[in-house]
C-alpha positions as CSV (number, residue, x, y, z in Angstrom):
1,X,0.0,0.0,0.0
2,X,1.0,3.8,-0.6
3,X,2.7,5.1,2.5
4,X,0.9,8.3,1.3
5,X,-2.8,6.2,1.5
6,X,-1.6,5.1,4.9
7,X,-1.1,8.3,6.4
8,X,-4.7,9.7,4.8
9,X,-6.8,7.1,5.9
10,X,-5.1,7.2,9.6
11,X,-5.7,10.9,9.6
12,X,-9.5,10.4,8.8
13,X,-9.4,8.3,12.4
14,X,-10.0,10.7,15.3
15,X,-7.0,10.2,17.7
16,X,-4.4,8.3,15.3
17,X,-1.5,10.4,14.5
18,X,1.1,7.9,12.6
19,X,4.4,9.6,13.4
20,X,6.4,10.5,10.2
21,X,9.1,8.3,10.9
22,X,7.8,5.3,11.0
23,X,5.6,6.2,7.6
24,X,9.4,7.5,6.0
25,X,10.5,4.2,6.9
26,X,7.4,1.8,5.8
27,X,8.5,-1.4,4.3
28,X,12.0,-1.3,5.4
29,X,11.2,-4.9,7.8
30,X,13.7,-7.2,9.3
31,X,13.7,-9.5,6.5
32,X,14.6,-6.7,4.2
33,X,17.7,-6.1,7.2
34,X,18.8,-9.7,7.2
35,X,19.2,-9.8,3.5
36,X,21.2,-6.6,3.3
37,X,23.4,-8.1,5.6
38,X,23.5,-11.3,4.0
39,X,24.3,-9.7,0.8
40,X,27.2,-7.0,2.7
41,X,28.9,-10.5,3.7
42,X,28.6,-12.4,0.5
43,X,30.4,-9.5,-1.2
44,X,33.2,-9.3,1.7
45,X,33.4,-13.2,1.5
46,X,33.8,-13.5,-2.6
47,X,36.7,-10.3,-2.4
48,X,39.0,-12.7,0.2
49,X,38.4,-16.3,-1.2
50,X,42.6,-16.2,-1.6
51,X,42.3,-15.8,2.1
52,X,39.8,-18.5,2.9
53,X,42.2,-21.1,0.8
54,X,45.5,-19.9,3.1
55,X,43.9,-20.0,6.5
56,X,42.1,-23.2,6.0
57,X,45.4,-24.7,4.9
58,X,47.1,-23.3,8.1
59,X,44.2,-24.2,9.9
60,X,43.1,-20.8,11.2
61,X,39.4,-20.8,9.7
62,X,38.0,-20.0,13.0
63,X,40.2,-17.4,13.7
64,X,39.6,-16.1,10.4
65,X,36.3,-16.0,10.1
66,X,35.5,-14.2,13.4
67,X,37.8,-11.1,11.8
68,X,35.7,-11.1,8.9
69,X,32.1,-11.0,10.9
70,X,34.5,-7.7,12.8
71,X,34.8,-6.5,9.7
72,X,30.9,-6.2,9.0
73,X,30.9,-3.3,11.0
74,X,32.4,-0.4,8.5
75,X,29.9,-1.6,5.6
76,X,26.8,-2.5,7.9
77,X,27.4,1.2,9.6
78,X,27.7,2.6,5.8
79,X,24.6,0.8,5.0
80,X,22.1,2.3,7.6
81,X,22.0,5.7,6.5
82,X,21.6,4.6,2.8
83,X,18.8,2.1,4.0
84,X,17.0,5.2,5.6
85,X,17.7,7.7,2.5
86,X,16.6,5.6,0.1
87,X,13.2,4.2,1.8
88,X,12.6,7.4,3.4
89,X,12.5,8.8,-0.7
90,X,11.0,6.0,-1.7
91,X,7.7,6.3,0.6
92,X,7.8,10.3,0.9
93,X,9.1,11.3,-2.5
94,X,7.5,11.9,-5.8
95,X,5.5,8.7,-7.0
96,X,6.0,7.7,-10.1
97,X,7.8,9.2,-12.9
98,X,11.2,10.8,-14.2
99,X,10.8,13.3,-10.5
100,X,11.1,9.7,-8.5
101,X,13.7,8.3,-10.2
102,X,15.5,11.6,-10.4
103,X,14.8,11.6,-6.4
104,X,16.2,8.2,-5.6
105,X,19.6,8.4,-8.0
106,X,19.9,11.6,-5.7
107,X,19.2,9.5,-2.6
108,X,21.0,6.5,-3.4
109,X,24.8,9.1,-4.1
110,X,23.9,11.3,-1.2
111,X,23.0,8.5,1.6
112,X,26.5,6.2,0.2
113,X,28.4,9.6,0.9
114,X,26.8,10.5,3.8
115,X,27.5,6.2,5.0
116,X,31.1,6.4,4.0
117,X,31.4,9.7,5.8
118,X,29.4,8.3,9.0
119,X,31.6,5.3,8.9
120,X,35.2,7.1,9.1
121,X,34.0,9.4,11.7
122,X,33.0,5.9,14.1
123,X,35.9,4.5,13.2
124,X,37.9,7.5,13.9
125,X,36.3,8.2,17.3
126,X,36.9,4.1,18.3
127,X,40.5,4.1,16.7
128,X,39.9,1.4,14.0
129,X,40.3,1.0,10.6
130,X,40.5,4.3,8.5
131,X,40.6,7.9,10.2
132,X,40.0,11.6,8.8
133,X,43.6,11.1,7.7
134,X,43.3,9.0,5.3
135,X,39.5,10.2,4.1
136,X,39.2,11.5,1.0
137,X,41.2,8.4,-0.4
138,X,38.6,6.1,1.1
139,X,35.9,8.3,0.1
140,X,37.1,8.3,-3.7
141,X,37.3,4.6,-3.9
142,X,34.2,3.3,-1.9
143,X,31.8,5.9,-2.7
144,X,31.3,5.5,-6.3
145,X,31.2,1.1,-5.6
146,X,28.7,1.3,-2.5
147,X,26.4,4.2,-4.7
148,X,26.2,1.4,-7.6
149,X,25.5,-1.4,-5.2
150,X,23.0,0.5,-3.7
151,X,21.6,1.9,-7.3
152,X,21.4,-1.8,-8.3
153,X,19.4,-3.1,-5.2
154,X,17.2,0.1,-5.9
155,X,16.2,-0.8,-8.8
156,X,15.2,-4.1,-8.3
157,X,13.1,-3.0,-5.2
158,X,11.5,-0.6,-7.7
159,X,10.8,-3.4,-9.5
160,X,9.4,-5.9,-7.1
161,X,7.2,-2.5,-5.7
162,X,5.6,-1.8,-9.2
163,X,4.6,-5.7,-9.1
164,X,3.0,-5.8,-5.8
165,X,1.2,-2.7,-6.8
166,X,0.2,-4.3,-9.8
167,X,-0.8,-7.0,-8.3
168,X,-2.8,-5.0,-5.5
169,X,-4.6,-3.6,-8.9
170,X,-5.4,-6.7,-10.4
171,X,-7.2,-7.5,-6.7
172,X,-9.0,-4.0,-6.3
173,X,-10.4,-5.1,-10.2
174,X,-11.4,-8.4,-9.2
175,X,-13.1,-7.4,-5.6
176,X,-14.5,-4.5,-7.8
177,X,-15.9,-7.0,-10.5
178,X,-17.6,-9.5,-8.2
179,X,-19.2,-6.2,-6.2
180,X,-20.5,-5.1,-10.0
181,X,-21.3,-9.1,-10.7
182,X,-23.6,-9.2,-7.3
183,X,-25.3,-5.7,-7.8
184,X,-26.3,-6.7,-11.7
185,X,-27.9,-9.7,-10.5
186,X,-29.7,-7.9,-7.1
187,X,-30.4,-5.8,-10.3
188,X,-32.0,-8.8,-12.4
189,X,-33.9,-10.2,-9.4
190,X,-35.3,-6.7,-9.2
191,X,-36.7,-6.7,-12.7
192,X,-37.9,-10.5,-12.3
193,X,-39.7,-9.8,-9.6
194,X,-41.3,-6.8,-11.0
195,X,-42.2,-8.8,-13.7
196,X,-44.1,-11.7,-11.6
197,X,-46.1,-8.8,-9.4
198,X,-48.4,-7.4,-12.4
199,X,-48.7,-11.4,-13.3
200,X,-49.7,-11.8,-10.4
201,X,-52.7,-9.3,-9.7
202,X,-54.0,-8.9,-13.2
203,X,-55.1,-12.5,-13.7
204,X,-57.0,-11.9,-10.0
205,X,-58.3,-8.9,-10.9
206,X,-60.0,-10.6,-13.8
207,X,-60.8,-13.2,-11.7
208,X,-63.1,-10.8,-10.1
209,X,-64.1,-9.2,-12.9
210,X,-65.7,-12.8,-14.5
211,X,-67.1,-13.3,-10.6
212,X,-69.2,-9.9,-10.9
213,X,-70.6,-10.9,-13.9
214,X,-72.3,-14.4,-12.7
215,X,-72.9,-13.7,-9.0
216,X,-72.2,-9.5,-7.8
217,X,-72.6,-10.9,-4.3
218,X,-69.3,-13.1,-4.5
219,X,-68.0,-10.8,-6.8
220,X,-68.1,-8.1,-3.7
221,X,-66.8,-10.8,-1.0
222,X,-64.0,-11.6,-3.8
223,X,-63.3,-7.9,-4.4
224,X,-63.4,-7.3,-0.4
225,X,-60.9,-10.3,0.7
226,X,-58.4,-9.5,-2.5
227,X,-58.3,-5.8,-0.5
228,X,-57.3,-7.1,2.4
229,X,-54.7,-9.6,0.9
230,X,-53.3,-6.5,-1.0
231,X,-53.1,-4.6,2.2
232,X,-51.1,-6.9,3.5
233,X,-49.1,-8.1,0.7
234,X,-48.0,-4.9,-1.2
235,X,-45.5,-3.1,1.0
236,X,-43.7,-6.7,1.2
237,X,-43.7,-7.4,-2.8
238,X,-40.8,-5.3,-3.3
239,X,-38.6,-7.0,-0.2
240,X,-35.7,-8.8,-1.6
241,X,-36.3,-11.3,1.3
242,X,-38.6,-12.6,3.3
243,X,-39.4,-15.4,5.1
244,X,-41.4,-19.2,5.2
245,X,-43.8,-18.2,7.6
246,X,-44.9,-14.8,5.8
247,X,-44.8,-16.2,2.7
248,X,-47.2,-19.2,3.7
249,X,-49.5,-16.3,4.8
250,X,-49.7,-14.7,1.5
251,X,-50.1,-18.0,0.3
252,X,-53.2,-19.0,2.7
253,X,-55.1,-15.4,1.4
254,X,-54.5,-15.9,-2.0
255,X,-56.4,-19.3,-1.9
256,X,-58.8,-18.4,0.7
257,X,-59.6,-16.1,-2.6
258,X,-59.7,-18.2,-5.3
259,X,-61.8,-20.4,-3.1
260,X,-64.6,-17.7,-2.9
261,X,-64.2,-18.1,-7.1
262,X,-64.2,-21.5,-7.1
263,X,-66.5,-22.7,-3.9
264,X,-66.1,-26.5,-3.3
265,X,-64.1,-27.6,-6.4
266,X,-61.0,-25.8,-4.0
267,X,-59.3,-27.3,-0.9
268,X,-56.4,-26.7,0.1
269,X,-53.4,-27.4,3.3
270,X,-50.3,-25.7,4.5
271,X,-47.9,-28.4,6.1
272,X,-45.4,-26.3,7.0
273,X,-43.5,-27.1,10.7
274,X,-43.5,-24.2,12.8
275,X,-39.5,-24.9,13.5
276,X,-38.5,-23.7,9.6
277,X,-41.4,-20.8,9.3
278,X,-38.5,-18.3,9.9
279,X,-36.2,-19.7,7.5
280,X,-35.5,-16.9,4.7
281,X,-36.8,-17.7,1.3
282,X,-37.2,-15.5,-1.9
283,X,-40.4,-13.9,-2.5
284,X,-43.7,-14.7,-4.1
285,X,-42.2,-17.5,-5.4
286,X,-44.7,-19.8,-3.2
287,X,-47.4,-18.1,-4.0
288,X,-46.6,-18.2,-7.8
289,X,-46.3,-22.0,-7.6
290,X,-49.5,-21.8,-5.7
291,X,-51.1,-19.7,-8.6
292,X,-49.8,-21.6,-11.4
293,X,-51.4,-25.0,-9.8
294,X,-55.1,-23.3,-10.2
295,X,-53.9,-22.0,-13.2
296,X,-52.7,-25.1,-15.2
297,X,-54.1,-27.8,-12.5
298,X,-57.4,-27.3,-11.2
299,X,-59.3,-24.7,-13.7
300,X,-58.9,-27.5,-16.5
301,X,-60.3,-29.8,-14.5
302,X,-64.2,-29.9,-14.4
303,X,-64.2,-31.4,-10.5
304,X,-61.6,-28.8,-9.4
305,X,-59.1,-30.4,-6.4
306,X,-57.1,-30.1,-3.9
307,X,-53.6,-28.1,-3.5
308,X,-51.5,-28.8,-0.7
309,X,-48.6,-26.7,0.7
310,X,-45.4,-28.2,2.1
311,X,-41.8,-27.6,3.3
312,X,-39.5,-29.9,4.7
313,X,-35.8,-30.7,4.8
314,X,-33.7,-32.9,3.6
315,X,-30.0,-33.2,3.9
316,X,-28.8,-30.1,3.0
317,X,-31.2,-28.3,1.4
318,X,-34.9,-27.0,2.0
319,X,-37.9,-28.1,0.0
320,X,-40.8,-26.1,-0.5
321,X,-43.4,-28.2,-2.6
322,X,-46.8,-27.3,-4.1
323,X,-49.0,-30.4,-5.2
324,X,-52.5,-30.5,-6.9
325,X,-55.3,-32.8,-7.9
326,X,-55.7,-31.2,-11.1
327,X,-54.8,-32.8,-14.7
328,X,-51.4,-32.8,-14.5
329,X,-48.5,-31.9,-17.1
330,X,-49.2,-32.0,-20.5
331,X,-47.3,-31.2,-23.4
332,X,-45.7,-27.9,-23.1
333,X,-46.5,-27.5,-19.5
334,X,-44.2,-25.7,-17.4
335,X,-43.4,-23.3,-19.6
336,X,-44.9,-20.2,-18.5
337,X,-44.1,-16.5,-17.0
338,X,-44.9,-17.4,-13.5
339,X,-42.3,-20.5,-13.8
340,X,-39.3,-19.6,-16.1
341,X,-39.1,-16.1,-13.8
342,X,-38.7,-18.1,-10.4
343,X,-35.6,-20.5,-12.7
344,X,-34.4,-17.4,-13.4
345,X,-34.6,-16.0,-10.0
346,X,-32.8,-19.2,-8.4
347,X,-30.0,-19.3,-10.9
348,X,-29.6,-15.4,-10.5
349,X,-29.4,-15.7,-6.8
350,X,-28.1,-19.7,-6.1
351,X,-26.8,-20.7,-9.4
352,X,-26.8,-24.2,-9.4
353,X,-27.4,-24.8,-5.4
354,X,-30.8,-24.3,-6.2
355,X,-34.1,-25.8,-8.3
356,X,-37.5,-26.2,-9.6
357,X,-38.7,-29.6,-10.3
358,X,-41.8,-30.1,-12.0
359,X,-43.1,-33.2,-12.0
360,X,-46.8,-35.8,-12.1
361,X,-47.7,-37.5,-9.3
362,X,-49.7,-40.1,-8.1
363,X,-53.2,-38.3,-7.6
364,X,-53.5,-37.7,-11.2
365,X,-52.3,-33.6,-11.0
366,X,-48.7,-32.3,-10.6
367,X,-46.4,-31.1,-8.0
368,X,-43.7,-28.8,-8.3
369,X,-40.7,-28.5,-6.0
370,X,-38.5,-25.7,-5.1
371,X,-35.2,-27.2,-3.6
372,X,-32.9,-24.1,-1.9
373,X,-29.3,-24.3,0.1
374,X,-30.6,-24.8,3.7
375,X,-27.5,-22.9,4.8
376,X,-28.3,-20.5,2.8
377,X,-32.0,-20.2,4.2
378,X,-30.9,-20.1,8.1
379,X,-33.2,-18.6,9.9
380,X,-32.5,-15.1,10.7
């Protein structure tokens, strides 16, 4: 992340103040330590390999090699204040462009000066290794090598920085696609739904309207009970949830309707244990199953039926069935608005962890099954 990003989004917390040294020095971790080390002793090991063959002859390898971990000292003390020049440019210099890699080549000659400089002055003041005597020798000859050393690694942690941003993109894109992916298809359900309401209260209101004509009475009663489903059912039509137990309700007033139409060639049941009526479930789709068995099931047939409502479980998943008396599936069954919008609604919203089965049974009419990931339907 942008040490810049880091400091903004601290200062939008009340009471964090990140202090401006640890921001100047962000990224510069232990690991990153060790391996400077690592690579400071490499380098001093590969210029004495003469050395390492003439003491392990004379069998002084120990000896040896404790004078050469002393000698870590000048280049590790050299190394700290290019370490804290160049990150400190790095994270608080320009970001991008010719002004940050001007920055940094300035960063990289200054901090090896100032390091070579730092390091005589330490070993002047302890008495070891090269004083101000011999300094502007030492600085001519270790300068220019420990500026290109450090130029080098530079490089290659500009490098690996532009890759972990890159890759930090290529994340923000992909957490920014699925958000787009979920709100088109909150998007689709939306228009589904909107499609199955109108489908819905049309073919009741001309139920009523065909009532009125044979008997006003029931017409009235019809007319009076559909207000008082709609009074309950409108403000939850547009819910993107909602549950079993509201659902069977809608469910129960819709047929307690058509009932009124259809006097005693409808009965109906709701099995439905009280232990899943919270479980969430989409929408209407009950009800729509519910309507499509008078529909296609029971109108057809001249002695009407019965329609029964059930939900159980089974393994993992939650099973909302709607069964009829009626005449069953025929050729082209299945295939209508009320149906191919609740497939679309369960692909939209489950994919493939959810169903509609549609299928005869054995009392001559048809049942149709709604199958939804129980974990997905926990009660809320």
């Amino acid at each position: 992340m942008d040490p810049r990003l880091t400091v903004e989004l601290a200062l939008a917390e009340p009471g964090r103040r990140p202090g401006l040294w640890r921001t100047s020095l962000a990224g510069l971790t232990p690991q990153v330590l060790a391996a400077v080390a690592a690579l400071t002793f490499i380098r001093m090991l590969s210029t004495k390999i003469e050395d390492v063959i003439y003491v392990a002859d004379h069998h002084e390898l120990g000896a040896w090699f404790l004078e050469l971990v002393k000698g870590l000292f000048g280049p590790l003390v050299m190394a700290a204040p290019m370490l804290i020049g160049i990150f400190a440019t790095a994270n608080l210099g320009p970001p991008r462009g010719p002004k940050r890699i001007a920055a940094l080549t300035a960063a990289v000659i200054l901090s090896a000066g100032a390091g070579v400089t730092l390091r005589v002055a330490i070993q002047g003041w302890l008495d070891i290794g090269t004083g101000w005597d011999q300094f502007a020798g030492f600085l001519s000859y270790v300068w220019p090598r420990y500026a290109v050393l450090g130029g080098m690694l530079t490089i290659v942690g500009e490098f690996y920085r532009r890759e972990v941003a890159s890759v930090e993109a290529m994340q923000r894109a992909e957490i920014d696609r699925a958000a787009l992916d979920r709100e088109m298809a909150e998007a689709r359900l939306q228009v589904l739904q909107a499609q199955i309401e109108p489908h819905f209260l049309f073919n009741t209101l001309a139920n009523v309207r065909r009532l009125y004509d044979r008997d006003p009475a029931a017409g009235g009663r019809m007319l009076e009970n559909l207000m008082r489903y709609l009074e309950v059912a409108l403000p939850r039509m547009r819910d993107s949830e909602s549950t079993l137990g509201r659902d069977s309700e809608l469910v129960d007033a819709f047929l307690r309707i058509q009932r009124i139409r259809m006097g005693s060639r409808l009965t109906f049941s709701i099995d439905i244990p009280a232990a899943l009526l919270a479980h969430s479930v989409p929408p209407m789709m009950l009800l729509t199953l519910a309507e499509n068995a008078i529909k296609h099931g029971l109108n057809p047939s001249p002695d009407g039926g019965l329609i029964r409502v059930t939900a159980r479980v089974e393994a993992d998943r939650l099973l909302l069935s709607v069964a009829d008396t009626g005449v069953g599936f025929g050729p082209g069954s299945g295939a209508g608005t009320g149906l191919a919008n609740i497939r679309a609604r369960l692909a939209a919203q489950f994919g493939d962890r959810a169903s509609l089965a549609l299928e005869n049974n054995d009392f001559g009419g048809a049942t149709a099954t709604i199958a939804l990931p129980l974990a997905e339907t926990a009660t809320a």
